[in-house]
DRENGU-142124 format. One record per residue (C-alpha): residue in three letters; chain; z, x, y. Coordinates in steps of 0.2 Angstrom, whole numbers. Each point is the difference from the previous one (the first is absolute). Layout:
+------+-------+-------+-------+-------+
! resn ! chain !     Z !     X !     Y !
+------+-------+-------+-------+-------+
!  ALA !     A !     Z !     X !     Y !
...
+------+-------+-------+-------+-------+
END
This chain:
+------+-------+-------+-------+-------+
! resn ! chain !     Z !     X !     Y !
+------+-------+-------+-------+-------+
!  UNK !     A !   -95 !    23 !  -106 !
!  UNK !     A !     6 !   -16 !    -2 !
!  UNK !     A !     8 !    -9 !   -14 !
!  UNK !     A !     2 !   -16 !    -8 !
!  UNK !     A !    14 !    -2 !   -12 !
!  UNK !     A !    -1 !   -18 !    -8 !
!  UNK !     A !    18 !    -6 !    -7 !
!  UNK !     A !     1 !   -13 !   -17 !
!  UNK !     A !    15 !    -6 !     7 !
!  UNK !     A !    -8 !   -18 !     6 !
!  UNK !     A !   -14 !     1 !   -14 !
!  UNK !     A !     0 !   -14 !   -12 !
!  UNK !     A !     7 !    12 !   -16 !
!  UNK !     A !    -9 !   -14 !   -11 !
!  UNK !     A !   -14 !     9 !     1 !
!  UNK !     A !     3 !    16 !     9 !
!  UNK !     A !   -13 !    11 !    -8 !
!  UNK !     A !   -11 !   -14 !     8 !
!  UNK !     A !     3 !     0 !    17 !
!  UNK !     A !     2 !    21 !    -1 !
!  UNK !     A !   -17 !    -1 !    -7 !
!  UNK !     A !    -8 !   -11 !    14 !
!  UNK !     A !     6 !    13 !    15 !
!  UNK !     A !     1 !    17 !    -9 !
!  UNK !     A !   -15 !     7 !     8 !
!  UNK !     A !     4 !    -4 !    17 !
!  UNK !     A !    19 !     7 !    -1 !
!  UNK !     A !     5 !    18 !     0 !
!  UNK !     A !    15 !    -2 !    -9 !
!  UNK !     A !    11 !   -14 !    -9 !
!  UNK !     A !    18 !    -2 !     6 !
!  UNK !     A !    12 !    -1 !   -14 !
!  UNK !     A !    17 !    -6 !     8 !
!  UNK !     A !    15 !     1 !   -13 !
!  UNK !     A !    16 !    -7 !     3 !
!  UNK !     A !    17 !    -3 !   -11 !
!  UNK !     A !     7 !   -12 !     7 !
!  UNK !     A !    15 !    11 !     8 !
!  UNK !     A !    -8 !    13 !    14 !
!  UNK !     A !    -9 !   -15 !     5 !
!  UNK !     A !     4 !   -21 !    -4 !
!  UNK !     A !   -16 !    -4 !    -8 !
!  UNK !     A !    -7 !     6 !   -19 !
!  UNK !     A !   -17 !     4 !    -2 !
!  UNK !     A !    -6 !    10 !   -14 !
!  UNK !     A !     1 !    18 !    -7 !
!  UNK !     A !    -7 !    14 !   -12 !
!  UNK !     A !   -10 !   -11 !   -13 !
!  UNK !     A !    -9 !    -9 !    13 !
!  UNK !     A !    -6 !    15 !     9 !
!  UNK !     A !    -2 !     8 !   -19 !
!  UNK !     A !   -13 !   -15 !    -3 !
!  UNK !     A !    -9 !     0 !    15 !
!  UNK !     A !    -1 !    19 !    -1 !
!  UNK !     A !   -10 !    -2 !   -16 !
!  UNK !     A !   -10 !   -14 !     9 !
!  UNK !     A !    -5 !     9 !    18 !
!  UNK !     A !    -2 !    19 !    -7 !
!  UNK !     A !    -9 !     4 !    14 !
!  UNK !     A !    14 !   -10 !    14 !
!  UNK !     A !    11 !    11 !    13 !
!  UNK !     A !    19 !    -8 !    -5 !
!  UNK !     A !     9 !     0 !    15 !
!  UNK !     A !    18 !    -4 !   -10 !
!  UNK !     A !    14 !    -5 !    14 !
!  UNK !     A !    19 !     2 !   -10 !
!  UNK !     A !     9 !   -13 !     8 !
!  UNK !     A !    15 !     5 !   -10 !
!  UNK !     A !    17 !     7 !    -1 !
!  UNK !     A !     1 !    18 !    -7 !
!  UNK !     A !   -15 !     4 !    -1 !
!  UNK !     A !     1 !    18 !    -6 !
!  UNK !     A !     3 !    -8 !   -16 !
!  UNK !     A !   -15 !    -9 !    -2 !
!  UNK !     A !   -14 !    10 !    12 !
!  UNK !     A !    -8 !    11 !   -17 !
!  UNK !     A !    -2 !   -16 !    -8 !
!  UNK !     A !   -11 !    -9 !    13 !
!  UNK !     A !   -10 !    17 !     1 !
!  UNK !     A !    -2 !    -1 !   -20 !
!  UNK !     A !    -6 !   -20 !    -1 !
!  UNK !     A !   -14 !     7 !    13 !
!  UNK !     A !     6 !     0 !    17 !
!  UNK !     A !    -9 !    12 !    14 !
!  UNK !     A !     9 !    -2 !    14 !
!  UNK !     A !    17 !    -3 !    -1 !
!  UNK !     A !    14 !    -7 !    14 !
!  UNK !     A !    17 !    -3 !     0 !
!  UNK !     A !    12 !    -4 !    14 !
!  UNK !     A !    11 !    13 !     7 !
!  UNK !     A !    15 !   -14 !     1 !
!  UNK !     A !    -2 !    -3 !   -19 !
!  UNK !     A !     5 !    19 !    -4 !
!  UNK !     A !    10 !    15 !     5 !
!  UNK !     A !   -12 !    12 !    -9 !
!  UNK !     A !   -16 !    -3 !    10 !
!  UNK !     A !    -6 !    20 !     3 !
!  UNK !     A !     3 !     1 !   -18 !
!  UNK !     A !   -12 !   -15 !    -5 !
!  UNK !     A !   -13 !     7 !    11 !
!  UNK !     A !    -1 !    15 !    -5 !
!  UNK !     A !     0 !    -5 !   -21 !
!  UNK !     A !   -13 !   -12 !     4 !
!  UNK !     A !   -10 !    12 !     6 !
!  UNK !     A !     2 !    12 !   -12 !
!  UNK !     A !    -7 !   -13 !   -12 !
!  UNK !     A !   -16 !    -2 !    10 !
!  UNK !     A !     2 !   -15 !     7 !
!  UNK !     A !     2 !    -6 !    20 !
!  UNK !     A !    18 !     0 !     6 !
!  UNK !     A !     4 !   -13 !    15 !
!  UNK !     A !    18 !    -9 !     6 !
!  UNK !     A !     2 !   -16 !     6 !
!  UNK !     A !     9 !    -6 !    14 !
!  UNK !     A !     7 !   -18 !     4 !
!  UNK !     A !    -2 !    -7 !    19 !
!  UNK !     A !    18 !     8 !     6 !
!  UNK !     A !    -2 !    17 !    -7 !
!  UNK !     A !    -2 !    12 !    12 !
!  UNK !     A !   -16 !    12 !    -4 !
!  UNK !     A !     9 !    14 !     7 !
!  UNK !     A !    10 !     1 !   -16 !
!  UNK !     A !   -18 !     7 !   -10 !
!  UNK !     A !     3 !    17 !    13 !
!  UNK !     A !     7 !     9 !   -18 !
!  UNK !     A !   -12 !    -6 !   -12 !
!  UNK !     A !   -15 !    -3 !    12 !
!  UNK !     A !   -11 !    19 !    -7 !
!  UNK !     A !     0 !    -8 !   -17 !
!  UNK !     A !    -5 !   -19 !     3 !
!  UNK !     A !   -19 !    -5 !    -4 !
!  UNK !     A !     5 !   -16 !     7 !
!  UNK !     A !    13 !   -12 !    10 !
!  UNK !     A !    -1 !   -17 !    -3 !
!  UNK !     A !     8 !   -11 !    15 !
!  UNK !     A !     6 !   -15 !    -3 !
!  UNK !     A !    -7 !   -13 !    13 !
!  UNK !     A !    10 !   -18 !    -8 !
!  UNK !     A !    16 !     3 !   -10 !
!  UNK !     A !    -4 !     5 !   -17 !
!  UNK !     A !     1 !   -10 !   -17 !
!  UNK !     A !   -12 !   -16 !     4 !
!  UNK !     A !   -16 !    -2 !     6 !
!  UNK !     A !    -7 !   -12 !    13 !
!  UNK !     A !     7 !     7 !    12 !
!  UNK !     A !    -1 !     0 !    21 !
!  UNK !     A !    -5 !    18 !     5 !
!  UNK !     A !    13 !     7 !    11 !
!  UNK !     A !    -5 !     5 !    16 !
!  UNK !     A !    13 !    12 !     5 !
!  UNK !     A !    -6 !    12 !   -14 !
!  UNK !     A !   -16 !     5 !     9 !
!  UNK !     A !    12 !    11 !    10 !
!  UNK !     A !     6 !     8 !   -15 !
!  UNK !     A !   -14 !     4 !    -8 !
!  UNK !     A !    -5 !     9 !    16 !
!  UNK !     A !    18 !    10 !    -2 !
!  UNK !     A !    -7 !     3 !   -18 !
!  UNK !     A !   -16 !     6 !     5 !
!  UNK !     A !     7 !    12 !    15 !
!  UNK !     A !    13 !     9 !   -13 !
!  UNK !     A !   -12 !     2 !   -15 !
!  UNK !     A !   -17 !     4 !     9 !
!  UNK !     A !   -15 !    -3 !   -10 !
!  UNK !     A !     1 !     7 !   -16 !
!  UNK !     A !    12 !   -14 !    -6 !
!  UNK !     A !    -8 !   -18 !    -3 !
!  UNK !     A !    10 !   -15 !     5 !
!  UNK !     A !    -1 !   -15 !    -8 !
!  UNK !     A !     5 !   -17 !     7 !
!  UNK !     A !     5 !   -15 !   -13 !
!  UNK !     A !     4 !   -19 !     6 !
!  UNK !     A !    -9 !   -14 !    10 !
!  UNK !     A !   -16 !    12 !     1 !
!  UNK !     A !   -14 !   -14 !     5 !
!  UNK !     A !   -19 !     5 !    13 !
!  UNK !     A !    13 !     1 !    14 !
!  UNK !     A !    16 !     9 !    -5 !
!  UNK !     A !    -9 !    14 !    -9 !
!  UNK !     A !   -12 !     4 !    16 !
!  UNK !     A !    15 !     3 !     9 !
!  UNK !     A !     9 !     8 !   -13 !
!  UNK !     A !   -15 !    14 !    -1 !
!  UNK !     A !     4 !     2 !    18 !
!  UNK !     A !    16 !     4 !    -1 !
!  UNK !     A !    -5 !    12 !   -13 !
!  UNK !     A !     1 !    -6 !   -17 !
!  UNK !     A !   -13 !     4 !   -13 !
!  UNK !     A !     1 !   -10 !   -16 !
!  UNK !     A !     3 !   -18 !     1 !
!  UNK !     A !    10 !   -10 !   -16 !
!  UNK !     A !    -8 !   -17 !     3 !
!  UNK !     A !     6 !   -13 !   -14 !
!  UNK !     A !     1 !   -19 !     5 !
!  UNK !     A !   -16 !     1 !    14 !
!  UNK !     A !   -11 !     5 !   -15 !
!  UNK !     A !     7 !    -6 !   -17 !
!  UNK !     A !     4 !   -19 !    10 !
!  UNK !     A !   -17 !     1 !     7 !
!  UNK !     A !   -14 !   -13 !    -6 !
!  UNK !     A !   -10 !    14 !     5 !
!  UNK !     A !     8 !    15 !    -6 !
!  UNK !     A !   -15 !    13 !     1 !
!  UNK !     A !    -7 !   -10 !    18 !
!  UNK !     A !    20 !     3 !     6 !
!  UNK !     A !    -1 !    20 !    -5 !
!  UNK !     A !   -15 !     1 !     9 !
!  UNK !     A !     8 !    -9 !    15 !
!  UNK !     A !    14 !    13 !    -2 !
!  UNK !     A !   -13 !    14 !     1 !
!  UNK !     A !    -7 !    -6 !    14 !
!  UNK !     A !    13 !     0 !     9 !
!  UNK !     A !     4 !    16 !    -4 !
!  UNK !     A !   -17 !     7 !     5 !
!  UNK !     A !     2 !    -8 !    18 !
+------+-------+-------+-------+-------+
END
């Protein structure tokens, strides 16, 4: 029922097939979080990456998070380059029923993102089509990030308006505390980045983190 989501944002890219390697068997899914430099501050990488590591993980979930402006543009090539699940954020775009809906018509899982201030209310139109919310719980664009409190609340508001058909997703300052009380409140996949890929232990620390989702 539960997921865990492992972000490359903090791994050391020297030798990323490396650390995915030592931890893909424990993770359900590898977080891919792309930013341009303009929806958010911060540049981290785009469709050749997750072209390459694509041909490396066949058999990987690619949770692919667009943290970018427009991107209706760009959504079919992400799906192309081997994405299965694809986010956006509903303040990046105008368009977003539209995106869902040709996302999946291509096969794929559709999902929006949303940063701290958003109000979930403002899924009510496209809520029938998601396959997933993403809420954010730090503001997005860098990792390392002190898990926001306030956003427990929230995802509770997200639960009570989607039900349970809809997975919710929660990304920043996941650790053994933040995501017990996170699946409280009612999330079900859990990006976790730095507690993992900073981690001198990183498959001892994913363990910890299923534990503490067990408890």
């Amino acid at each position: 029922m539960y997921k865990l989501s492992a972000s490359i944002l903090n791994a050391n890219f020297a030798r990323l097939g490396d650390e995915i390697r030592e931890v893909e068997d424990l993770i359900d899914e590898l977080h891919l979080d792309v930013m341009d430099g303009h929806y958010v501050d911060n540049i981290s990488f785009g469709l050749p990456v997750i072209g390459t590591l694509r041909k490396e993980f066949s058999s990987l979930v690619f949770d692919t998070h667009l943290m970018i402006s427009h991107p209706e543009r760009y959504w079919e090539e992400f799906i192309e380059a081997g994405s299965d699940i694809l986010v956006f954020h509903l303040e990046a775009t105008t368009k977003a029923f539209l995106i869902l809906q040709r996302i999946k018509e291509k096969g794929r899982l559709a999902g929006i993102s949303l940063n701290p201030a958003t109000d979930v209310r403002l899924l009510e139109p496209v809520k029938d089509i998601l396959d997933r919310v993403l809420i954010m719980t730090v503001e997005p664009g860098f990792g390392g990030q002190r898990f926001l409190t306030p956003m427990l609340r929230k995802i509770e508001r997200a639960r009570e308006l989607l039900g349970d058909r809809v997975d919710i997703e929660v990304d920043g300052g996941i650790n053994p505390t933040t995501i017990a009380e996170a699946r409280s409140a009612g999330a079900t996949t859990f990006v976790v980045g730095s507690s993992i890929f900073q981690s001198e232990d990183k498959r001892g620390e994913i363990l910890r983190l299923r534990e503490a989702l067990a408890t």
